[in-house]
C-alpha positions in Angstrom: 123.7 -42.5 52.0 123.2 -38.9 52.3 120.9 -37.2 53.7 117.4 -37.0 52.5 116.1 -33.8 50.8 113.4 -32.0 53.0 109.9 -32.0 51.7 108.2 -29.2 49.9 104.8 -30.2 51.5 104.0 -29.3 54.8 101.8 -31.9 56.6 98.8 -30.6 58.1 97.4 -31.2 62.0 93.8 -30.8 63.8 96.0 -27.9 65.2 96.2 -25.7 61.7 93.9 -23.6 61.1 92.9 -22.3 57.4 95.6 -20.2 56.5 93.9 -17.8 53.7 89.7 -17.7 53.2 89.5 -18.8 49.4 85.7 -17.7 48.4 83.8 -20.1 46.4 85.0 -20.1 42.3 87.7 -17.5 42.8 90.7 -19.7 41.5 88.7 -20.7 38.3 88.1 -16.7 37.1 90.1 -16.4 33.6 93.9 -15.3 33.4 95.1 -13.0 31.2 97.8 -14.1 29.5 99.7 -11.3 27.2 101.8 -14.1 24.9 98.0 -15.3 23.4 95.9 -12.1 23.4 97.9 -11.3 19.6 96.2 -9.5 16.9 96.2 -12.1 13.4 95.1 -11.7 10.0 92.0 -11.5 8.7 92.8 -13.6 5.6 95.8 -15.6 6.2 95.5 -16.1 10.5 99.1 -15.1 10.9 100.0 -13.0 14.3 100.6 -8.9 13.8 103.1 -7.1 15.4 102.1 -4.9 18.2 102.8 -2.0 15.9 101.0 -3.1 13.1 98.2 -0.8 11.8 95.7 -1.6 9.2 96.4 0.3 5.6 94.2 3.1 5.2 92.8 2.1 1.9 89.2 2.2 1.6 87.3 4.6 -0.3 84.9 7.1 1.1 81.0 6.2 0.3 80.8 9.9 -0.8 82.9 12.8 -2.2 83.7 15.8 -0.8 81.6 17.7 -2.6 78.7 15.4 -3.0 76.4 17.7 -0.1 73.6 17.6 -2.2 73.4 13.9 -1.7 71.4 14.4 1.5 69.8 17.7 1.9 68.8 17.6 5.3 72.7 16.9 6.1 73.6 20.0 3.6 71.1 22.7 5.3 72.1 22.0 8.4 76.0 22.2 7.5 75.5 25.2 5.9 73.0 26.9 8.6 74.5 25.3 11.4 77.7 24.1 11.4 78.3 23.9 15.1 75.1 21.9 15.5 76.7 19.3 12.3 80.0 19.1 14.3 78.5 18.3 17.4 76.7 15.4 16.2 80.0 14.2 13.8 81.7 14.2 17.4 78.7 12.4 19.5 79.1 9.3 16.5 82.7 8.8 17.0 82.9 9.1 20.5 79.6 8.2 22.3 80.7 9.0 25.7 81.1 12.9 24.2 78.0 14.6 24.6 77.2 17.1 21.2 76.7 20.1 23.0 80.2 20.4 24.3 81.6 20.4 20.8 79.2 22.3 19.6 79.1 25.5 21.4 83.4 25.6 21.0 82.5 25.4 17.4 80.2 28.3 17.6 82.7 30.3 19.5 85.2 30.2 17.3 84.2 29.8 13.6 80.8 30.9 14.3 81.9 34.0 16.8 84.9 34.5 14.5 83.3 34.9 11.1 80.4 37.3 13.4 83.8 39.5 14.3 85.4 39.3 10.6 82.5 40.5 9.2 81.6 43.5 11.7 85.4 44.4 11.3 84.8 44.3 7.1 81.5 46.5 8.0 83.3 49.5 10.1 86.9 49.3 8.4 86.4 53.1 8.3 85.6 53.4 11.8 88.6 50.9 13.0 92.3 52.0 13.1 93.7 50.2 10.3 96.2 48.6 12.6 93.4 47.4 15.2 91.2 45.8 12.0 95.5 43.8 10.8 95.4 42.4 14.3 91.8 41.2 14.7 92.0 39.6 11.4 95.4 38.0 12.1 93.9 36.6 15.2 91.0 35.5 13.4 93.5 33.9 10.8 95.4 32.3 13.1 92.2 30.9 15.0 90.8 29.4 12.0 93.7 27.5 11.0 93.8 26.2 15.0 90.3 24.9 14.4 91.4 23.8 11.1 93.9 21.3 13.1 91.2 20.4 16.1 88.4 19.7 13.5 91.1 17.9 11.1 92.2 15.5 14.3 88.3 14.6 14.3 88.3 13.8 10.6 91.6 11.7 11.2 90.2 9.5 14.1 87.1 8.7 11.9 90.0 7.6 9.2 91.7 5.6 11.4 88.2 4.0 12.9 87.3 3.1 8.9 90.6 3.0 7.4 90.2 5.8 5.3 92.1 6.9 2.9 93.3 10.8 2.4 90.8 12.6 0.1 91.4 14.9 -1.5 94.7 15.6 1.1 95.4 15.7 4.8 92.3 16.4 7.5 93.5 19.5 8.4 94.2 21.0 5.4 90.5 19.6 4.2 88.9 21.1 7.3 90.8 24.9 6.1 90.0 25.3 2.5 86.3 23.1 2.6 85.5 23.1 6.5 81.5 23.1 5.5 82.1 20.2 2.9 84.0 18.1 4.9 81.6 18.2 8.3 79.0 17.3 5.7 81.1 14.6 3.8 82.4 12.8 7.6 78.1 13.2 8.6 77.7 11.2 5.5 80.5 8.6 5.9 79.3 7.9 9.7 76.0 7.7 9.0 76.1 5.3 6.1 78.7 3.1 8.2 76.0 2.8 10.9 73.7 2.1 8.5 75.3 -0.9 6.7 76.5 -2.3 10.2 72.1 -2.5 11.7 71.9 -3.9 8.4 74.7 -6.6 8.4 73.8 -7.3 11.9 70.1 -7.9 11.5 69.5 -11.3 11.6 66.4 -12.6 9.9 64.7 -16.0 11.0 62.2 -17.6 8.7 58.9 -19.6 10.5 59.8 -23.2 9.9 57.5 -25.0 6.9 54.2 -26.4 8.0 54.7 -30.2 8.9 52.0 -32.6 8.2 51.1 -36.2 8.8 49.5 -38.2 6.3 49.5 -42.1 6.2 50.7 -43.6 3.2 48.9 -45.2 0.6 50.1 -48.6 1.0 49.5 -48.7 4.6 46.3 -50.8 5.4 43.3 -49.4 7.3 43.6 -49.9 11.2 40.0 -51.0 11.2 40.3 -53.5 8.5 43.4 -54.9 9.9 41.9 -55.1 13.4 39.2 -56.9 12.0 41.2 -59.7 10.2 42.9 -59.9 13.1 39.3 -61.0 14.8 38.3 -63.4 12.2 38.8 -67.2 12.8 40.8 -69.5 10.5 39.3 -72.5 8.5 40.8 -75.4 10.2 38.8 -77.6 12.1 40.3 -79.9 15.3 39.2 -84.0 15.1 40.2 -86.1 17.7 42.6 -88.7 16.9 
C-alpha cells in the first residue's frame, strides 16, 4: 500500500498563535465579480457587449430655433452668453463650478467679437495686413470654440441619447452658437424637470376606519340580562 498522501490541514497546538488579526465582518464585505456586473436590455433582459452604446434616437423637447420659448433663457443667451454657458456646463457636470467656463467663454467669443469689432471701427487706422491677421486669428479662434462648445453639446447627447439636429455639435455651435446654448439650457432644464417629477412620490392618508356593530348583533345589556334570568323548571323530590 503506498504511501499516504500528506494532509492539506495543518493541526493546530496551545503553542500557535493567531497567525493574521481578522477584524470583526471583514470576510463577509461584498466581492466584485466582473463576469456578473454586465449591462442587459431594457426590454428583452439580454447581456450587452462592453462596446455597446445606446442609439441616439430621441428627439429634442425643443428646436433650435425655438428661444422664444422661454424668455428669461433667450435674454440671457443673447446678453450674456458666457453667463448661459457656464450654467449649460454646471448641469452636466456638477463637480464643474460655472464660473470657470464662464469667464473662458467671455475671453474668447466675448473678448473676440470686442476685438473684431474695434478692428471693423479703425480699418483706416490699421495696416491692412495687421486688420487680415487679427481677423484670421479671430477666425480661427471661433471655430476652436466652435469644437470645445460642440464637445459640450455632444456629452449632453450622449447623457440623453440625442439625436443630431439639425447636424454635428460643432458645426451647430459655429453657424447658431447663441441658439444652440439656448436650445441645450432648454433640453437640460426640462430633463431635470420631468425626472423631480417622475421621482416624486405621492402618498395618500389612508381612509378613515370606523367601527359600528352590526344590526343583527344583540345588545350587550339585554343579553347580559337573559343571561341573569332563571328558567321555569322547578326541582321535586322524588
Amino acid at each position: 500500500m503506498g504511501e499516504r498522501a500528506e494532509s492539506r490541514y495543518v493541526k493546530l497546538t496551545k503553542d500557535h498563535g493567531p497567525l493574521e488579526d481578522i477584524t470583526p465582518g471583514e470576510l463577509n464585505q461584498p466581492i466584485e465579480v466582473p463576469q456578473l456586473a454586465v449591462h442587459k436590455c431594457m426590454e428583452c433582459g439580454q447581456p450587452l457587449p462592453e462596446s455597446y452604446t445606446p442609439p441616439s434616437d430621441e428627439a429634442w423637447m425643443t428646436g433650435i430655433f425655438g428661444c422664444a420659448e422661454d424668455r428669461e433663457n433667450c435674454l440671457t443667451g443673447l446678453f450674456c452668453p458666457c453667463v448661459l454657458f457656464g450654467r449649460n456646463v454646471e448641469s452636466l457636470h456638477e463637480e464643474t463650478p460655472w464660473t470657470g467656463p464662464c469667464i473662458c467663454h467671455a475671453i474668447f467669443i466675448e473678448g473676440g467679437i470686442a476685438l473684431a469689432t474695434a478692428t471693423a471701427i479703425f480699418n483706416g487706422y490699421i495696416d491692412p495686413g495687421t486688420s487680415f491677421l487679427i481677423f484670421e486669428g479671430l477666425f480661427f479662434t471661433w471655430w476652436m470654440c466652435g469644437i470645445y462648445t460642440g464637445q459640450v453639446r455632444q456629452t449632453l447627447q450622449k447623457k440623453y441619447h440625442l439625436e443630431n439636429s439639425p447636424c454635428d455639435p460643432c458645426c451647430v455651435h459655429c453657424c447658431m452658437h447663441w441658439c444652440a446654448l439656448c436650445q441645450e439650457h432648454r433640453e437640460m432644464k426640462g430633463r431635470l424637470f420631468d425626472n423631480a417629477f417622475s421621482e416624486a412620490t405621492i402618498v395618500n392618508a389612508p381612509p378613515i376606519q370606523e367601527m359600528k356593530s352590526s344590526d343583527n348583533k344583540e345588545n350587550p345589556e339585554t343579553s347580559s340580562d337573559n343571561s341573569h334570568k332563571h328558567t321555569g323548571l322547578e326541582l321535586q323530590p322524588v
